[in-house]
N, C-alpha and C positions, 0 to 999 in steps of 0.2 A: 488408388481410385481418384483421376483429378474430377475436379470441379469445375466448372464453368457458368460462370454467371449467366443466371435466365431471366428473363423481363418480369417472372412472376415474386423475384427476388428480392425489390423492393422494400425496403422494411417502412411502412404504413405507420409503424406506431411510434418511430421517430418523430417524425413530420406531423403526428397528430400532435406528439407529445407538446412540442415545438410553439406549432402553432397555434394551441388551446389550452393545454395546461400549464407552460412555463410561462405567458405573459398573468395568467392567474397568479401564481406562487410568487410573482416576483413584483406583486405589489406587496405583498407578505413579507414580514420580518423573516430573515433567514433561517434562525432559530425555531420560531413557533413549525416554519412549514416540514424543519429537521424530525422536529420530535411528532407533530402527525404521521410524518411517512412512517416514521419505528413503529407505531400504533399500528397502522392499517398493517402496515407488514408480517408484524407479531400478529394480527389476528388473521391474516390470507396464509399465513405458515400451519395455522395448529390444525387447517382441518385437509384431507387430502384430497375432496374435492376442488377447493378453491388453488391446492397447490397445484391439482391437474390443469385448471386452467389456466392459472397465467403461465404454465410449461406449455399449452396449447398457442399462447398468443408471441410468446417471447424465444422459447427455447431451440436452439439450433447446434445440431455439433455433425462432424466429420473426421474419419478416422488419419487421413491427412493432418489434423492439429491437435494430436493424441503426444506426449511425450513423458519420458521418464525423468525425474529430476531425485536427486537425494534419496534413490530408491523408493519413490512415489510417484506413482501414476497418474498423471490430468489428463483431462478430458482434452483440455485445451490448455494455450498458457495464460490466461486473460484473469486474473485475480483482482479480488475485492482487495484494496488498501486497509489499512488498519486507520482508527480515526471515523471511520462512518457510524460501524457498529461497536460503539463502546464498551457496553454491555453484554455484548454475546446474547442479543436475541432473535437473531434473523438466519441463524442457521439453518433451519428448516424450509426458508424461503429460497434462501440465493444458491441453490442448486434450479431452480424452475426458470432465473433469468438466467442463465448460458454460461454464469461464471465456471470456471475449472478450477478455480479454488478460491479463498479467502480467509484474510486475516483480522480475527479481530481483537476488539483492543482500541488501545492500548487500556491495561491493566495494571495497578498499584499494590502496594502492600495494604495500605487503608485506603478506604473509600476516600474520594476527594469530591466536594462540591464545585471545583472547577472557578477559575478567573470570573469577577465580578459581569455581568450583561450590562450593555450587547456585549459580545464577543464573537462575535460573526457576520460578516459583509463582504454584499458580491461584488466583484469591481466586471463588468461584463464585458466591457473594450479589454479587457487584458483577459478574457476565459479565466477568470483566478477568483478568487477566495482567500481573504484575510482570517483566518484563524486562530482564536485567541480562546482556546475554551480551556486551557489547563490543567489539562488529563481529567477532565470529568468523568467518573464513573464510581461503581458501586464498591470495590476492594475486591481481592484477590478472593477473600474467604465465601462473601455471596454468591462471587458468579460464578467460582469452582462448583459450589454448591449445589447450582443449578444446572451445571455443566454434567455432573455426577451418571446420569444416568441417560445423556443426549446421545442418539445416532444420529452420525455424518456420513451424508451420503455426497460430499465432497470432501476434499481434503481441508482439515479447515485449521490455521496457522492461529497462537493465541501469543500475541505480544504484552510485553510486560516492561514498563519503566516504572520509576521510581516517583513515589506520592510528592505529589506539590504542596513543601511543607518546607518555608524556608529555614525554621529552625532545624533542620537536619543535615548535618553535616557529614563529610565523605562515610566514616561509618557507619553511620545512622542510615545512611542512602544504601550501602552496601549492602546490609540489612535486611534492610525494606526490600530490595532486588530477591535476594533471595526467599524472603519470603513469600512473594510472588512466584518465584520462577520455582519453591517447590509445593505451591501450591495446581498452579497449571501445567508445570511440564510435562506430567503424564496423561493430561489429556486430552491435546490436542497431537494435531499428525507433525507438527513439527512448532517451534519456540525462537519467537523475534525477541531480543534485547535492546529495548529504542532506547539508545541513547543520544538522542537528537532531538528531540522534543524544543521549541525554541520558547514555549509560552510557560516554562517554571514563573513562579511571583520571585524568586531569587536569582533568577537567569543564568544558573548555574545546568552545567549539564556533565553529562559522564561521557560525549561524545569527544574530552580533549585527552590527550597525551596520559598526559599527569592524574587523572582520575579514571581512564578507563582501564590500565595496568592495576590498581588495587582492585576494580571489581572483578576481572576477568580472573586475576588470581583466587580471587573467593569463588567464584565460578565453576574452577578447574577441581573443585573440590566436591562437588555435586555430582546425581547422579548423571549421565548423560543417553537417555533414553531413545529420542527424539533429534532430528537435524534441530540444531541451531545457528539463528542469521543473525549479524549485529546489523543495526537498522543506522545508517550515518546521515549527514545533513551533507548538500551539495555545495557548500560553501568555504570549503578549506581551501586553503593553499597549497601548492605543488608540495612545500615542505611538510608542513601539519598533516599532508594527507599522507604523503611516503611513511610516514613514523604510523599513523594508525594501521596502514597496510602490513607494515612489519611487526605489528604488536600483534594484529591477528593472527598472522601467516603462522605464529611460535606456538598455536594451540590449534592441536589434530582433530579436537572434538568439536570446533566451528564449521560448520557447513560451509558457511559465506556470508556473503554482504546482499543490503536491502538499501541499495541505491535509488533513490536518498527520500528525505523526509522534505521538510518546509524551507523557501529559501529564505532569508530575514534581510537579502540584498531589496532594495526598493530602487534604484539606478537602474536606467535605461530603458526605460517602459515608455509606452505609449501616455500613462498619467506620470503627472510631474510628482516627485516623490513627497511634496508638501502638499499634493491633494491626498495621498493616499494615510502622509500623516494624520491628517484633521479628520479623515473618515476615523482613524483609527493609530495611535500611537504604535501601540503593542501590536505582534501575530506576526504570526511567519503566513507567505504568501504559497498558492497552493496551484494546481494548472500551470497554464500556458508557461506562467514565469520561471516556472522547474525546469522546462525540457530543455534548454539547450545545454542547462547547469547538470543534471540530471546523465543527459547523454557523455559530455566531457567525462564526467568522475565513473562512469561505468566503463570507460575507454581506458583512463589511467587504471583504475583497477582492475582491469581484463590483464593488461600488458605487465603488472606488476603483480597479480597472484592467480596461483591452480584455483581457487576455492570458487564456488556458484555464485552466482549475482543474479539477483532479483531488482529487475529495471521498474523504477517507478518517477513519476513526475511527467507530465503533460502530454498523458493519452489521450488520444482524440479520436485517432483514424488505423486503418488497417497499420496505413504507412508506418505511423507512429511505433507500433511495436514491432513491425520488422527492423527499423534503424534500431532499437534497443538490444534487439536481439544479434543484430550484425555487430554491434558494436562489444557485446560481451554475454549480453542477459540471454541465461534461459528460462525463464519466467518474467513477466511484465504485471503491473499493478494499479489500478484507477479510484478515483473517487470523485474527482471534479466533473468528468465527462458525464456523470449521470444527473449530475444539478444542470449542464446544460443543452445535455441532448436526451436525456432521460434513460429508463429502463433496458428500453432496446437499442443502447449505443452497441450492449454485448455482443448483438448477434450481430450486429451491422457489422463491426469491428472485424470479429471471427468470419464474417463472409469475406469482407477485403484481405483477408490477410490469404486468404485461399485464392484468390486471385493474383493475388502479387506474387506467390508461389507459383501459379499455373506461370505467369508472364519469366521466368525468370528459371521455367521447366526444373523445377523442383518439384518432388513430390511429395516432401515431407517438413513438418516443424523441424524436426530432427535431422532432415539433411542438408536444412539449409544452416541451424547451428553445426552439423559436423562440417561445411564448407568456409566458415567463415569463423570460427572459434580453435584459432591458431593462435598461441601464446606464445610472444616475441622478446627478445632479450632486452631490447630499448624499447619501451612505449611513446606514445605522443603524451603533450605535454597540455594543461587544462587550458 
């Protein structure tokens, strides 16, 4: 069934959003306006009339951007990134703005209070987001808790890294992973392992060489119920990154990779990297500054392993997830784009991408990844 864009297609609530709610919010501290949206959201989620309508205002799909991934079914490929909803409370909502799935998370063994405030700032010339929150959220044990008796009526991904607790050493981290990953792995549709996280208070991570080989083997010991993604940062080097690529490739019960997390590069941006120090020492940066980091490492891992990649870092536009997906991804992931095009960036997004398909006489998400998802003996190079 193609699509063809009609004049009536417009999406209204962008442009509203744009132009009357985001100059609002963004006299607002970043934080304060984060945890009102969770609020409003949590309360438009519990009742089905209110969910009917913002699906009446926001919601849009076509069987054209329907696909299979890991033996699960999306609506679409346009997912929630993990890092918005910390806590696992917005499940009930973000089926009604047009996502096709979403991750949430990231989730610890303990609860963690999260990097000192602020810890969060817009940088707007560069569409990015410095954040610096420190895996804030409640622990594995509450929000499974809560999780216990939820229907998903998308697919909904539950990431798990390791509590921000510098006294914890690889061990102790280990640990902590699994205590998490068996507390949520059975209840989500599929299980992210962020190991990438840039904002630990010890600035240690399990995303290197030498510490993701002892988790993965404690790992391999677990049950494996669910796909699982390791979640990477887009900042390695050609070498750091081939040794990650083949540390995964050695275990069959990995799905794939969730390219990538926050970059912690601050070079070659439009702001000079001592303004964005003084806004903020600490935090990996998020948007714009990902995607062309983002795009690279999904390219080197397309060409260097079979396993799924999920494209994430500086979605914007239609465009934007088509290159991801040409490039390797069969699924793409957002969270910036709605701090600055709002709600309905979804459906706008999902409409473009149906036209670039019409332009390009594809008829499918699927046939444009079966055209261009050829796995080559030499890759290009980051």
């Amino acid at each position: 069934m193609p699509y063809k864009k009609k004049p009536g297609d417009a999406i209204t609530v962008v442009s509203i959003y744009k132009s009357l709610l985001k100059p609002i919010f963004f006299r607002m501290d970043p934080e304060t306006v984060h945890n009102r949206v969770m609020r409003l959201g949590k309360f438009l989620g519990r009742s089905k009339a209110n969910r009917a309508l913002i699906r009446s205002i926001f919601y849009f799909e076509h069987p054209a951007l329907n696909t299979t991934v890991a033996g699960i079914t999306f609506k679409n490929p346009v997912g929630l990134a993990a890092g918005f909803d910390k806590n696992a409370q917005l499940y009930d909502l973000l089926p009604e703005l047009g996502f096709g799935f979403a991750e949430l998370g990231s989730i610890t063994g303990e609860a963690c209070a999260g990097n000192a405030k602020p810890r969060l700032f817009r940088i707007p010339q560069e569409k990015s987001i410095i954040v610096n929150y420190g895996l804030m959220n409640d622990g594995c044990e509450t929000i499974s808790n809560r999780l216990q008796n939820a229907i998903f009526r998308i697919p909904i991904g539950l990431s798990i890294a390791k509590t921000n607790d510098p006294s914890l050493d690889t061990d102790a981290g280990i640990r902590d992973y699994i205590k998490a990953y068996r507390s949520l792995h059975p209840l989500g549709y599929y299980t992210t392992i962020n190991v990438s996280c840039p904002n630990t208070a010890d600035g240690q991570t399990f995303g290197h060489a030498q510490n993701l080989r002892p988790l993965l083997a404690a790992l391999a010991n677990e049950k494996h119920e669910k796909p699982i993604f390791i979640k990477i940062k887009p900042d390695f080097t050609e070498k750091e990154l081939e040794e990650i690529i083949k540390i995964v490739n050695s275990y069959d019960w990995i799905a794939g990779f969730i390219i990538s997390n926050l970059t912690t590069c601050r070079e070659g941006l439009k702001t000079p990297k001592e303004e964005l120090d003084k806004l903020s020492p600490k935090g990996g940066l998020s948007g714009l500054p990902t995607q062309k980091r983002s795009l690279a490492a999904i390219r080197f891992v397309h060409q260097r392993s079979p396993k799924i990649i999920i494209g994430c870092g500086g979605i914007f536009t239609g465009q934007d997830v088509i290159d991801k997906l040409k490039a390797g991804a069969s699924l793409v992931q957002l969270v910036t784009a709605l701090v600055y095009e709002g709600p309905g960036v979804i459906s706008k997004i999902n409409r473009e991408i149906l036209c670039l398909l019409h332009k390009e006489n594809l008829r499918s998400i699927d046939q444009l990844k079966k055209k261009y998802h050829t796995l080559k003996k030499d890759g290009p190079a980051l």
